[in-house]
C-alpha positions as CSV (number, residue, x, y, z in Angstrom):
1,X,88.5,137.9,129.7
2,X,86.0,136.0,130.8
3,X,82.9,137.6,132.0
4,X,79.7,137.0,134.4
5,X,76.8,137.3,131.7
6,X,73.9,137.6,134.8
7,X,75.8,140.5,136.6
8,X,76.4,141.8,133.2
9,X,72.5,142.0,132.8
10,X,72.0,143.8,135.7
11,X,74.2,146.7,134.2
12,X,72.6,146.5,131.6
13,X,68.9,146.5,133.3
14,X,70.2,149.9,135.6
15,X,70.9,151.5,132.4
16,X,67.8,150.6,130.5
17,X,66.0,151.0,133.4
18,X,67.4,154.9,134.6
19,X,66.9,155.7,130.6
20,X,62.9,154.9,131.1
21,X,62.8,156.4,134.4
22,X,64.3,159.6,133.4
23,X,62.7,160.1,129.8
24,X,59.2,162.1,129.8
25,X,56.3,160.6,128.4
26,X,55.9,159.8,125.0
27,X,59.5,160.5,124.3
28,X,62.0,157.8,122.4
29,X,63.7,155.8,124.9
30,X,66.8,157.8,124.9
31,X,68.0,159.9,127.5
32,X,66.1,163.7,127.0
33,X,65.5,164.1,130.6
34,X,66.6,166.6,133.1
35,X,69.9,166.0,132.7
36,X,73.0,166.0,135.7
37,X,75.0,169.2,137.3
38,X,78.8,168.5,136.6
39,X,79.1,168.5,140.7
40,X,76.3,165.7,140.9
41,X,77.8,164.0,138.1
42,X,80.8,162.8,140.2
43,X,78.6,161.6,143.1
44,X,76.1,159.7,141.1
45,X,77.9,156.2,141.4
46,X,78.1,156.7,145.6
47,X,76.2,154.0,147.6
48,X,72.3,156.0,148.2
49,X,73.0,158.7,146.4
50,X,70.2,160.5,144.9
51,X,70.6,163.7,143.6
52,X,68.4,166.7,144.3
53,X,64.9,166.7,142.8
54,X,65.2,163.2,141.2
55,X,61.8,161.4,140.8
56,X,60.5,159.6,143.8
57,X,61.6,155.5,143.5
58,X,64.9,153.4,144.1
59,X,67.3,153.6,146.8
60,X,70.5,155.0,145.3
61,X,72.3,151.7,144.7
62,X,71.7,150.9,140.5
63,X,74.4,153.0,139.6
64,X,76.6,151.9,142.5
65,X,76.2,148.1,142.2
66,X,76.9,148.7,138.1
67,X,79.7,150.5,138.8
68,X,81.1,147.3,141.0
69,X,80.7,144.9,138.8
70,X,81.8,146.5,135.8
71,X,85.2,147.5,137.9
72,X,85.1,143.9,138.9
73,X,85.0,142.7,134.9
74,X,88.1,145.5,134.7
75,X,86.2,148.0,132.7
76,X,84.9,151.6,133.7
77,X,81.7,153.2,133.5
78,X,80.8,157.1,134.0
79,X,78.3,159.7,132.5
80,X,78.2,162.8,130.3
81,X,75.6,165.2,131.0
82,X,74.5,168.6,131.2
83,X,71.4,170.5,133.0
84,X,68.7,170.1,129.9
85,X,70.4,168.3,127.7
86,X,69.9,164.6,129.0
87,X,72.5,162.6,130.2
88,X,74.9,159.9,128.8
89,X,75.7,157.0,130.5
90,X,78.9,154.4,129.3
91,X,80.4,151.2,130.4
92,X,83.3,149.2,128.6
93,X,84.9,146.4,129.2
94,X,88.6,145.0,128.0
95,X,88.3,142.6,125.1
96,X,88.8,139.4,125.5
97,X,91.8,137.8,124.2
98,X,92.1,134.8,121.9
99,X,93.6,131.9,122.8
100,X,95.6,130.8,120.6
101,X,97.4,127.0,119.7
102,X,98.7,125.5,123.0
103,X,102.1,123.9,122.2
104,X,102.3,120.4,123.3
C-alpha cells in the first residue's frame, strides 16, 4: 500500500504533540497525564470535541483529522486509557505488499 508520507506526519505530529500537551512538567514524554473516562474515550476522535476540564488550546480537530487520514491509508487508530493512569494512543496501518516478478 502506498502511503502519503506528509499526511502521515501530521498523525504523527497530533500524537507527539497531545503526549507534550498532556504530560506535567518535568515528566518523560510519555503519556502520565490525567488520563480519559471510558465514556469520553469513544468521543475523543468527533470533530471539536474536547472533553471536560482539558487544558485550555486547540480546537478539537487533531484527533479527528488523524483519525481521517489514517482510515483513508486503511488502518485504524483508537486509545486506551483510564482516569489517572495516562492514556494510550495507537494507529496502524496494513503492510504493504511486495511486488513481485511481472511475467512478460
Amino acid at each position: 500500500m502506498d502511503v502519503d508520507p506528509e499526511r502521515l506526519g501530521l498523525v504523527l505530529g497530533n500524537q507527539v504533540g497531545n503526549r507534550v500537551k498532556h504530560t506535567p512538567t518535568g515528566a518523560e514524554v510519555r503519556d502520565t497525564g490525567e488520563g480519559i473516562a471510558p465514556v469520553q474515550q469513544a468521543r475523543s476522535f468527533e470533530k471539536f470535541y474536547r472533553a471536560p476540564g482539558a487544558p485550555a488550546g486547540g480546537a478539537g480537530l487533531g484527533l479527528s483529522i488523524a483519525k481521517d487520514i489514517v482510515q483513508a491509508h486503511g488502518g485504524d487508530i483508537g486509545v486506551t486509557s483510564a482516569p489517572g493512569q495516562g492514556c494510550t494512543f495507537w494507529f496502524t496501518l496494513p503492510r504493504r505488499e511486495e511486488a513481485g516478478p511481472v511475467d512478460s
